[in-house]
C-alpha positions, 0 to 999 in steps of 0.5 A, a space after each residue: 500500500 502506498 504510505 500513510 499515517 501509521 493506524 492502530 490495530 483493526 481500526 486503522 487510521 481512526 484519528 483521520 475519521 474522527 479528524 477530517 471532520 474538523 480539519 480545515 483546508 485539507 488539500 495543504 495537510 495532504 500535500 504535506 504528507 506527500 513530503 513528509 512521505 515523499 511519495 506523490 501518492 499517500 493512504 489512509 485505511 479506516 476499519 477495512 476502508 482505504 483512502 487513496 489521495 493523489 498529489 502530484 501531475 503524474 500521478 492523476 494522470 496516470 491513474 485518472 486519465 490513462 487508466 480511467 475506466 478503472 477509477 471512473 466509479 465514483 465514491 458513494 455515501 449514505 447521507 448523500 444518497 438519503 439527501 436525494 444526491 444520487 443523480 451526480 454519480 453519473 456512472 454506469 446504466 441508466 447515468 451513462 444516458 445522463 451524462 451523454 446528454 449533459 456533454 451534448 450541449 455543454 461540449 466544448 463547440 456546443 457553448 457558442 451557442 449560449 454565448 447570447 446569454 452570456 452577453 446578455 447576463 453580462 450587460 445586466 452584471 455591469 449595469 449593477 456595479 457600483 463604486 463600493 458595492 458590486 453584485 457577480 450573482 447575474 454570472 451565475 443567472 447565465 445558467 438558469 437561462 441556458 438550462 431552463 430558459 429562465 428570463 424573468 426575475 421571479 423565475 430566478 430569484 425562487 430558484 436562487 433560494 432553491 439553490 441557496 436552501 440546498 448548499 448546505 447538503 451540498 457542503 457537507 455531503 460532498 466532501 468525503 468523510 464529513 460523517 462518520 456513517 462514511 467510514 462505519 457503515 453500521 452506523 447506519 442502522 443506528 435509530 436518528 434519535 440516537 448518539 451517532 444518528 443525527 445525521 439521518 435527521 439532516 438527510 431527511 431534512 435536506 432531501 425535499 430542498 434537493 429534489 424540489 431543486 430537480 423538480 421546480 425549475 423543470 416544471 417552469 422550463 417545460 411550459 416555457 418549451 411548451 408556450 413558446 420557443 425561447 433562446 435555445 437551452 439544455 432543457 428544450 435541446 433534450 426534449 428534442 434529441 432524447 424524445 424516444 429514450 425510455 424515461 425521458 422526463 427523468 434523464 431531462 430533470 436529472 441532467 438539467 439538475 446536474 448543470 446547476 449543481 456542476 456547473 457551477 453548483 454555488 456559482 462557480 463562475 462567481 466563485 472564480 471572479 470573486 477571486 478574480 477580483 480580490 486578486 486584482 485589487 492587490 495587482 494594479 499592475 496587472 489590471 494596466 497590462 490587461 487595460 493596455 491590451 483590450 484597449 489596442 484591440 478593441 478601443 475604448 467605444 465598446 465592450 469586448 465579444 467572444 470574436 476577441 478572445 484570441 486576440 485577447 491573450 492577457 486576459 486569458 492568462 489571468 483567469 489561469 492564473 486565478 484558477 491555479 492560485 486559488 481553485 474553486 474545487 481544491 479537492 474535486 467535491 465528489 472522490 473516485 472509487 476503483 473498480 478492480 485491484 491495481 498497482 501504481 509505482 510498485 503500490 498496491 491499490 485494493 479495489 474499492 479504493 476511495 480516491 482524491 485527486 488534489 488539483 490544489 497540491 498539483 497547482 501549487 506544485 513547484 516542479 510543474 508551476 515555478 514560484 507557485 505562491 506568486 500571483 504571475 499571470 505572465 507564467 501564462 504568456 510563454 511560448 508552448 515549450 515553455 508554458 505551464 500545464 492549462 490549470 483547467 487540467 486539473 481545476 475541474 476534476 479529472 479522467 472521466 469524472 471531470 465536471 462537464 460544465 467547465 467549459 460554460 464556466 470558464 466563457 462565461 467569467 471571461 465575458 465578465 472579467 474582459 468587460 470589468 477590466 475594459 470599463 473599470 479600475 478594481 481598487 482596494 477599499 480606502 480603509 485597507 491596510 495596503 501592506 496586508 497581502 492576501 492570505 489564502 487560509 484567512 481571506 478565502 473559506 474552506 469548504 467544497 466550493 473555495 472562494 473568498 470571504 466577504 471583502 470591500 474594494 472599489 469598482 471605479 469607471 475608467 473614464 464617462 465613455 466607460 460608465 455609457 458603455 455600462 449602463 
């Protein structure tokens, strides 16, 4: 077995069940012990069960991409499957069908066609911004309308509360061993009003909350389908390339229930430009190369489209950049499982492995990012003999279970962020400590989702022409 914290006699790694619950920012404790071991690959085994953590480029590539129809299962819970979070396993029949689906029309060519929606979700973000307050939740507003073909106000903002009454199933049931009953299976047979039990009353709490999450929103874009035929959307795509699958109704709510959650579940995409914008308050200098660069390629009498992205390398290079310093999923929110026996590098890994690929270690690691605690959106301007891995490699998961949703993410905080820097200086707030620098474990929570603390900056125009062009 790869090595690991020494256990004690048939319970094993007890002290890790019981301490996971309580640890914050496990991704830098297991690339820790990948020193401490020096091994890119460490193991944890609790009473039967082993826990596999992979820190290091080689080793997720070998395992979860080259060998992904091995790692491809993904780790099962009981809490999660009582919360009704079964639908995001997507392995094997009937969740293969699910998948497919979802990859259809949120495929890498498939995005062009929600770039509207983009723009338009855009426009409505900018025309909120305000010198000291700013509201990003309109990015995430992106998805609704792509998935659900939701437009109106009301829609969203009931669906918003939806979201918001389930993150914290999400946030508990997501990361690998925030119950006991993970790592002592009899648990669950232990009566709720029992010590031990309680967390069968949170999962019976939050799975109405999940399954009104799947249920609502379709209801809503099934008559929207039905009436009239609005800007084209995951949801009315289905009804039209699935209509002869067995269970229709169910793929659609499923998959569409999968978008929201992936992609970005808690907005990711405002995850990503919060942190975007924390950074770039600290990085003025940054913020003018950017400037310089959108201003020669498209002056200062519009807002960028997508036909600038190319031309528009800079700006690509500090959303990288951001998701390598700070990756919204620093540990992939739902863990691999091994099908079969295997070996990696002389190790032995048992089948029914729990395993957990830490993007965070990977992107944080000196031999592949050089002076990797150094904000350096330039590491991503070099020539491609020169250039880095794309963090997207590993910021959304890997092997088959990367999040299928990465590429709608990522265009659309490019929109924003191309279209806040043409328009607006991001400053820090006028009481800020100029001397205090970001700190990564106290200015950014610690959860499934990362992203920064609330903090104040200022958004600021450019210039009168800049404040026209967002209003």
């Amino acid at each position: 077995l790869p090595p690991g914290p020494k256990g004690v006699p048939f319970l094993g790694n007890i002290s890790y069940a019981l301490g996971i619950q309580k640890a914050s920012h496990q991704w830098a404790y297991y690339a820790e012990l990948s020193k401490k071991y020096c091994s890119d690959i460490v193991h944890f085994g609790i009473i039967g069960e082993h826990v596999i953590v992979l820190n290091s480029v080689k080793a997720t590539n070998e395992i979860l991409e080259k060998r992904s129809g091995l790692y491809s299962d993904r780790a099962r819970t009981f809490v999660r499957s009582a919360a009704r979070h079964h639908h995001v396993y997507l392995t094997n029949s009937p969740y293969r069908l699910h998948r497919r689906t979802f990859h259809q029309d949120f495929n890498r060519q498939a995005i062009a066609t929600y770039e509207p929606i983009m723009l338009d979700s855009c426009s409505a973000l900018l025309k909120k911004l305000a010198p000291e307050q700013y509201d990003l939740t309109h990015a995430g507003f992106a998805i609704l309308n792509a998935v659900y073909g939701m437009t109106t106000q009301g829609e969203i903002d009931d669906y918003v509360h939806l979201a918001g009454l389930a993150a914290p199933s999400v946030v508990e049931t997501f990361n690998h061993g925030s119950f006991l009953v993970d790592f002592f299976p009899l648990l669950k047979y232990v009566p709720a009003w029992l010590p031990g039990g309680s967390f069968k009353k949170k999962a019976a709490a939050w799975a109405p909350t999940v399954s009104n999450l799947r249920n609502a929103p379709n209801c809503v874009a099934t008559k929207n389908f039905e009436k009239f035929n609005v800007s084209p959307t995951l949801q009315d795509g289905l009804h039209t390339n699935i209509g002869s699958e067995a269970n229709m109704e169910e793929v659609i709510k499923n998959t569409t229930g999968i978008a929201y959650f992936e992609l970005p579940f808690h907005f990711q995409t405002v995850a990503l430009l919060m942190s975007s914008l924390l950074v770039l308050s600290h990085h003025p200098e940054v913020q003018k190369k950017a400037q310089k660069e959108l201003d020669s390629v498209i002056g200062r009498h519009r807002l960028p489209d997508f036909s600038d992205q190319k031309s528009l390398p800079y700006i690509d290079a500090i959303l990288k950049e951001v998701q390598r310093m700070y990756p919204v999923t620093p540990l992939r929110a739902v863990p691999h499982r091994s099908t079969s026996n295997d070996i990696y590098d002389g190790y032995f890994i048992p089948k029914g492995s729990v395993i957990i690929g830490n993007a965070w270690a990977i992107l944080h690691d000196p031999k592949v990012y050089f002076d990797p605690l150094r904000f350096n959106p330039d590491r991503f301007m070099e020539k491609d003999s020169n250039m880095p891995p794309n963090p997207e490699l590993y910021a959304f998961g890997f092997g088959r279970r990367v999040c299928p949703g990465r590429h709608f993410a990522l265009q659309a905080a490019w929109i924003v962020l191309a279209s806040v820097l043409a328009t607006c200086n991001i400053m820090r707030s006028r009481d800020d400590d100029l001397r205090k620098k970001i700190d990564p474990w106290k200015d950014f929570n610690d959860g499934v989702i990362v992203h920064p603390k609330p903090f104040k900056c200022r958004i600021v125009p450019r210039s009168l022409d800049a404040l026209n062009l967002m209003n």
